[in-house]
C-alpha distance (Angstrom), angle and dihedral (degrees) to the residues before:
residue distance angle dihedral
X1 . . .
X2 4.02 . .
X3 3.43 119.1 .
X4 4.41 110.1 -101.1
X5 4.17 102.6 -96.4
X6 3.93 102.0 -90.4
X7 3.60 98.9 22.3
X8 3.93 95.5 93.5
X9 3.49 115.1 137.3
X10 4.43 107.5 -105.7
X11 4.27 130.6 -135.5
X12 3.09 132.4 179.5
X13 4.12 127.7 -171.9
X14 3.90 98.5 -155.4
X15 4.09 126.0 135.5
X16 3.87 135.9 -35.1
X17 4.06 91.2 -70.9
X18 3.47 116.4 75.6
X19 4.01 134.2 -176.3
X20 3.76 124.7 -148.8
X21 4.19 108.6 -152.7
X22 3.69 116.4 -160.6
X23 3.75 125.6 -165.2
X24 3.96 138.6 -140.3
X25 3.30 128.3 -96.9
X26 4.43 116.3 -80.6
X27 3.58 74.7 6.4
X28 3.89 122.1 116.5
X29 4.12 136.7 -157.5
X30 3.51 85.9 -81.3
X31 3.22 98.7 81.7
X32 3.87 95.5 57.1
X33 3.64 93.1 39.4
X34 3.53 99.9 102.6
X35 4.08 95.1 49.8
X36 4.33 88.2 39.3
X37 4.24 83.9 60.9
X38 3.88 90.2 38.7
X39 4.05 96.3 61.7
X40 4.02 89.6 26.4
X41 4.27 83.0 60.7
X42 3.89 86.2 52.7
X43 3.76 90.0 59.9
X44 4.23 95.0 -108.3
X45 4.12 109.5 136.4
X46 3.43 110.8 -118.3
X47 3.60 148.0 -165.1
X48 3.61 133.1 -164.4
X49 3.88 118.7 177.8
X50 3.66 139.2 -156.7
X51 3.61 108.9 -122.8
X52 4.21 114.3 -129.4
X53 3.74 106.5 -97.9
X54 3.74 96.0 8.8
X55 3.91 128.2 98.6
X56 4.48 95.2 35.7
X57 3.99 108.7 58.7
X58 3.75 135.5 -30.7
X59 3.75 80.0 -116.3
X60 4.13 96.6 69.8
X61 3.95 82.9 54.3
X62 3.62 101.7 63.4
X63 3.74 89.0 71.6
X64 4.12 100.7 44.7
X65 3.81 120.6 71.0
X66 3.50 143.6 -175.2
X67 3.93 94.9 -66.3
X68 3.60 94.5 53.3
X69 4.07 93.5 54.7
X70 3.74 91.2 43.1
X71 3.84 90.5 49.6
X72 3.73 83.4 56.5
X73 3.78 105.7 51.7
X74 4.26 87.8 37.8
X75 3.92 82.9 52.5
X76 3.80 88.2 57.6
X77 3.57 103.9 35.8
X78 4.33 90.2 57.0
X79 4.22 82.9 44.4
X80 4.18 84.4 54.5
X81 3.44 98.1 43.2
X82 3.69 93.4 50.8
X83 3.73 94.2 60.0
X84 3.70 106.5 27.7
X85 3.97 124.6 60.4
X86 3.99 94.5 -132.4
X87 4.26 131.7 15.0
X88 3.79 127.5 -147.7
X89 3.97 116.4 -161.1
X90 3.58 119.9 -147.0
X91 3.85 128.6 176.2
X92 3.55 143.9 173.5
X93 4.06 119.2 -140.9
X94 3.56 110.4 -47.3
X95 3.85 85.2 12.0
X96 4.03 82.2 63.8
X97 3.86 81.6 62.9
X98 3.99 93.1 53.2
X99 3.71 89.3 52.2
X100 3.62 101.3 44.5
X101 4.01 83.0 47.5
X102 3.79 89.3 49.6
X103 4.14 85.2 46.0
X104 3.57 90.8 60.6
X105 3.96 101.6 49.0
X106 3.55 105.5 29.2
X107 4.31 95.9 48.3
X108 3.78 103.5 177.3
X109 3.61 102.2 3.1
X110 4.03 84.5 83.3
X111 4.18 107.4 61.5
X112 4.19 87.3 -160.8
X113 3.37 152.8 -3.3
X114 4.57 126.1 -125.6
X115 3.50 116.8 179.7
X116 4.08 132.8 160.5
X117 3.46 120.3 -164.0
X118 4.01 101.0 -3.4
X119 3.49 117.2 -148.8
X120 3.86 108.9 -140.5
X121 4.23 105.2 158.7
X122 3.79 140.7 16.5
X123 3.92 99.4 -119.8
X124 3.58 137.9 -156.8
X125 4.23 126.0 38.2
X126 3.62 83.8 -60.5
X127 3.58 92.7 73.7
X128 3.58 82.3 61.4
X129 4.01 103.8 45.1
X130 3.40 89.0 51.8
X131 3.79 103.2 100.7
X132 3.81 92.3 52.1
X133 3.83 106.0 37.1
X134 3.67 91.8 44.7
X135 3.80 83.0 75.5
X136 3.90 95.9 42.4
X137 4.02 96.0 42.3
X138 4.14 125.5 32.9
X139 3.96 88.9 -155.2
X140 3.65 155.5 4.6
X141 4.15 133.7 -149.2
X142 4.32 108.3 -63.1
X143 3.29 124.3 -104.1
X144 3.94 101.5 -157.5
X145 4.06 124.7 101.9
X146 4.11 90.0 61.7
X147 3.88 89.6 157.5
X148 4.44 125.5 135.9
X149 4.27 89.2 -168.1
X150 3.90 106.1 96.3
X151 3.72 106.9 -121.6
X152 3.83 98.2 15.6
X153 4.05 99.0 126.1
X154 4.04 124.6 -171.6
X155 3.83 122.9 -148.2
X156 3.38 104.1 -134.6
X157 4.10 138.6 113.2
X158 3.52 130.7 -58.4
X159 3.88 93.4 -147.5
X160 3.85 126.4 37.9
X161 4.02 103.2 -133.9
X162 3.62 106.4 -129.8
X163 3.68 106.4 -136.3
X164 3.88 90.2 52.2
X165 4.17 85.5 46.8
X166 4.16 87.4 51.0
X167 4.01 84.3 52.6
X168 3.89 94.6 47.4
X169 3.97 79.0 53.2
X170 3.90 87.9 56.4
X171 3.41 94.2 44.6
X172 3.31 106.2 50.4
X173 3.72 93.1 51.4
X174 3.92 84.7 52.2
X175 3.75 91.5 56.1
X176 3.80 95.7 42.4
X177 4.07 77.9 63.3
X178 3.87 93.0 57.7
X179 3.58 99.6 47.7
X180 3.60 96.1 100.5
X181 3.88 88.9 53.6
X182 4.21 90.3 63.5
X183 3.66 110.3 99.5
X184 3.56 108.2 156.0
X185 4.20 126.5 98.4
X186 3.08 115.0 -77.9
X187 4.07 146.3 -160.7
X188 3.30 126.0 -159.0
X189 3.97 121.2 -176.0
X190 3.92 106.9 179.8
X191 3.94 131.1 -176.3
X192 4.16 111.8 -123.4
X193 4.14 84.7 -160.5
X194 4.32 96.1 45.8
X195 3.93 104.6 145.9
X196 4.09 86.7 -170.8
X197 3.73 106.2 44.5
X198 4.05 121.0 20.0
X199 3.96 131.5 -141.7
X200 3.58 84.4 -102.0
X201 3.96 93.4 74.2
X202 4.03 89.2 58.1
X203 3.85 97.0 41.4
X204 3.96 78.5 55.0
X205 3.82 93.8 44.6
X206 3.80 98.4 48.9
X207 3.88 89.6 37.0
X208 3.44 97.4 62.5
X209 4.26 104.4 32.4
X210 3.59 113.3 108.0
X211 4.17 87.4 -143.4
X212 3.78 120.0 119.5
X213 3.86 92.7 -169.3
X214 3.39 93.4 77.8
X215 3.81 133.3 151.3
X216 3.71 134.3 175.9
X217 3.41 122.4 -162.9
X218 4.33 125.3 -176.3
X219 3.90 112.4 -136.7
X220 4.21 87.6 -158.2
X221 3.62 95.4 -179.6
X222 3.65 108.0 48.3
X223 3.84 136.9 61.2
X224 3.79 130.1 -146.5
X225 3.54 105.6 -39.3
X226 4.21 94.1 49.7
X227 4.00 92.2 155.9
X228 4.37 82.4 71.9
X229 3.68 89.9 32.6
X230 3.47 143.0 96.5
X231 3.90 93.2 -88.4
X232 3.65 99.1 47.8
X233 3.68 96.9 103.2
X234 4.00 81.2 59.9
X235 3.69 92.6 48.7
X236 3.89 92.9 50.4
X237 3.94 96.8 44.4
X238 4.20 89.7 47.7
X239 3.47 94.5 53.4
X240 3.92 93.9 45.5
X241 4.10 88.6 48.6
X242 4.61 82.7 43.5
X243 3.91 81.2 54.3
X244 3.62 106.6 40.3
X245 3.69 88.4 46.9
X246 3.59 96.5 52.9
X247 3.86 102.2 35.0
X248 3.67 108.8 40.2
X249 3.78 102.3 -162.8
X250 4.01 87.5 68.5
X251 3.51 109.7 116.1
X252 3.36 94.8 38.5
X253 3.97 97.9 107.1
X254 3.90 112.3 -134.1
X255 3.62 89.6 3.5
X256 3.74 128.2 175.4
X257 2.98 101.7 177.9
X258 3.94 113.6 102.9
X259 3.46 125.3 -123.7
């Protein structure tokens, strides 16, 4: 199937620091687009995958799960750290997950962690009908396009496949698991109003890190999707300033120098 116009996965060959972005869950590039070009403008190399199964038709997702998007993002994060002199993970939701995963068995090979709005658990009595409707029904309502800003549009699916949901389920309990493991700094930006993920999933997050560099920030006037939101602006100049603080030669464009 071709990949949904805009929802191309994004490099960027800039200096010796490089940031891995990972996106949500039915969600697609396009929804970190906006911060990938912001920190590839400020000279940083970055990378911005496509997801397996994500970014076509809810259909192609039914048969991918959690291993196959982790495999992805891992793939990219050894490919960064082979050509740039310190990484920076960022992710959005479900891509929160990735990177906290990523945290956890890559240690100092990853400089720092960004996420907004982290997913941490399936909620609800859904998370527990799961395993049996998953083999009655092939998908339930979507849960992408989370956004407060008038005319601010995500590419993502219309209907969350059900055997991909049951593995979110999996893998979120998985990465609850490793949260002790994640040392590094970390930002975390999280929506008050999310209709996808609650507070609850950063209280959990923060709660349970072994990090001291910590930082919480609260994006009050978006939902969900804050990187297309009202507060992205915020997000993007945060993460530059988390960066810059923690990898000095930032800032310098084209540098190659290492921080």
């Amino acid at each position: 199937m071709p990949v949904l116009p805009g929802a191309e996965p994004f490099r960027h060959e800039g200096g010796e620091v490089g940031v891995l972005l990972c996106h949500g869950f039915t969600g697609s590039p396009q929804s970190l687009r906006p911060w990938a070009d912001h920190l590839a403008e400020r000279g940083l190399t970055v990378s911005l995958p496509l997801l397996p199964g994500h970014g076509t038709r809810w259909q192609d997702m039914q048969v991918t799960g959690w291993q196959d998007w982790y495999a992805e993002v891992d793939r990219e994060l050894r490919a960064l750290s082979e050509r740039c002199s310190q990484v920076f993970v960022f992710g959005l939701s479900m891509g929160g997950a990735l990177a906290l995963r990523l945290a956890a068995k890559h240690g100092d090979a990853i400089s720092g962690l960004v996420l907004v709005n982290p997913g941490n658990k399936v909620h609800g009595l859904a998370a527990y009908a799961l395993p049996v409707v998953r083999h009655l029904l092939p998908s339930t309502k979507g849960v992408a396009n989370d956004i407060a800003r008038d005319g601010s549009v995500e590419i993502g699916y219309d209907r969350v496949p059900l055997h991909a949901a049951h593995s979110l389920r999996n893998f979120f309990r998985l990465v609850d698991t490793d949260l002790p493991q994640v040392t590094q700094p970390l930002l975390l930006l999280h929506s008050p109003q999310d209709h996808v993920v609650p507070p609850a999933d950063s209280a959990r997050i923060l709660s349970r890190v072994s990090s001291t560099d910590v930082e919480e920030i609260l994006l009050e006037q978006s939902y969900h999707v804050a990187t297309l939101d009202h507060d992205a602006e915020r997000i993007f100049d945060e993460s530059i300033s988390f960066i810059g603080r923690l990898a000095p030669s930032v800032g310098k464009k084209g540098s190659t120098s290492g921080g």
